[in-house]
N, C-alpha and C positions, 0 to 999 in steps of 0.2 A: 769479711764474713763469707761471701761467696767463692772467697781463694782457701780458705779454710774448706768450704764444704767439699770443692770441688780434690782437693789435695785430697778426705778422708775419703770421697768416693775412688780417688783412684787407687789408694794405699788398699780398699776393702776390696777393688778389682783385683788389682796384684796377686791381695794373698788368696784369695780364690780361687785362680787361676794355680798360684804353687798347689795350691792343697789338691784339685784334682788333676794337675799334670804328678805328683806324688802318686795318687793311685792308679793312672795308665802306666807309669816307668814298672811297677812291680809285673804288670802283663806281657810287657815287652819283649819279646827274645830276645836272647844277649848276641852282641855283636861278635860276629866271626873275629877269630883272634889275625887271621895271616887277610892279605888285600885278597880279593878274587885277581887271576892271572888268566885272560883269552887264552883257552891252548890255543889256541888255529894262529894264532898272534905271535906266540912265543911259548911253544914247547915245552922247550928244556927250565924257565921260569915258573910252567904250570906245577913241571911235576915238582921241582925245589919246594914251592909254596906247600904243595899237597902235602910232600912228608916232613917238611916242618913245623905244620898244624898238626899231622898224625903224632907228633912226636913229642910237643907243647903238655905238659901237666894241665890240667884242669885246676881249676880253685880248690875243688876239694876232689881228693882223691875217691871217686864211684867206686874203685875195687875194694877198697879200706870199708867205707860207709857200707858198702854189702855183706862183706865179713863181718862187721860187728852187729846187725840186721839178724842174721844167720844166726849170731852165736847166742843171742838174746833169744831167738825164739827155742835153739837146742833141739833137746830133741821133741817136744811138744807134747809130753808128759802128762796125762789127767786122771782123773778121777772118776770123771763123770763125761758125759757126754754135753750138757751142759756149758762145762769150760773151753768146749773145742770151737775156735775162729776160724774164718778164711778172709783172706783179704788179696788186694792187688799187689804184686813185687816186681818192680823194674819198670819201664816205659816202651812202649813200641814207639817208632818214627813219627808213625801214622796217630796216634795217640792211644789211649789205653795203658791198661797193664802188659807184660811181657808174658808174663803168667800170674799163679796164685800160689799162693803158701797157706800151710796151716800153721796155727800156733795154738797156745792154751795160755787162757787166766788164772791156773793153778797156784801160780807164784804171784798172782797179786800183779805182776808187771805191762799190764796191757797197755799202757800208756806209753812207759816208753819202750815198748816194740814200736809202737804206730808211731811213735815220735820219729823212731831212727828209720822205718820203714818209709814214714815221708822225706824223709832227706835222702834215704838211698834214691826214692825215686825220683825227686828234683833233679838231682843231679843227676843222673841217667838220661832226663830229658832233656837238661841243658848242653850234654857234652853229645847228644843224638845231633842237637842243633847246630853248635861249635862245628860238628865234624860234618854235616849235611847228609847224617846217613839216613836208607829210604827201607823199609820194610814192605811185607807182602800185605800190609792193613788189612788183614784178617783177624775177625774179631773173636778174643781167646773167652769163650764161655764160663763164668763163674763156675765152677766144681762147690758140691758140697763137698761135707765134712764130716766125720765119723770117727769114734773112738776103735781103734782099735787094738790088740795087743798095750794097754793103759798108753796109747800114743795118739793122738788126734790125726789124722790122715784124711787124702782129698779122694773124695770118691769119683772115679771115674766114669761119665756116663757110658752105655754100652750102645755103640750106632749102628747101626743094622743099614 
């Protein structure tokens, strides 16, 4: 009885333990694809590593994922003012958006804009990571949004 309890007590440690190391691995940065190489060490090995990581496909192609992003939102099309969104598109280094995009809910499609609009940006901050690139982490201020010529457009503020 006591070999029993103590086996379910560790079986329920166990999966515990999966279940919330399951939800740290999804926060994790992904592991650089090429080893890190000392320059000061070995040179002529940095820069091989370096343009054979610049060179490496990503899991999922970022240029691809942004063109169909792009094509989905169109030309942003409305009716009303109403239907006109902005949201964040791409990733800075630093984190954030890269910038913002306007779209419209005209065609019913809001979802999956922001569906493909989230994976553009995953990816964007995964292959940021992959490649160790560093940004000026300036913070890009949300724009509104305004109908204009029947097209949703970001209104730029005016800084004095």
């Amino acid at each position: 009885m006591k070999y029993q309890i103590g086996l379910l007590t560790l079986l329920l440690a166990v999966a515990g333990c999966q279940q919330g190391q399951a939800a740290n691995e999804e926060r994790l940065a992904p592991e650089p694809l090429v080893e890190a190489i000392d320059p000061e060490k070995d040179p002529v090995a940095a820069v091989k590593a370096k343009e054979k990581q610049m060179n490496m496909q990503a899991d999922q192609d970022v240029g691809a994922l942004r063109r169909e992003a792009l094509k989905l939102i169109g030309d942003a099309s409305a009716d009303d003012n109403s239907q006109c969104r902005v949201t964040g598109f791409g990733h800075k280094p630093c984190g954030g958006p890269e910038r913002y995009v306007a779209y419209s809910t005209k065609n019913g499609n809001e979802a999956e804009i922001l569906k493909k609009i989230a994976a553009y940006n995953a990816a964007a901050e995964a292959e940021n990571m992959r490649l160790g690139r560093m940004s000026d982490c300036a913070v890009v201020p949300k724009p509104n949004v305004e109908l204009s010529g029947g097209q949703c457009k970001l209104v730029k503020e005016n800084t004095y």
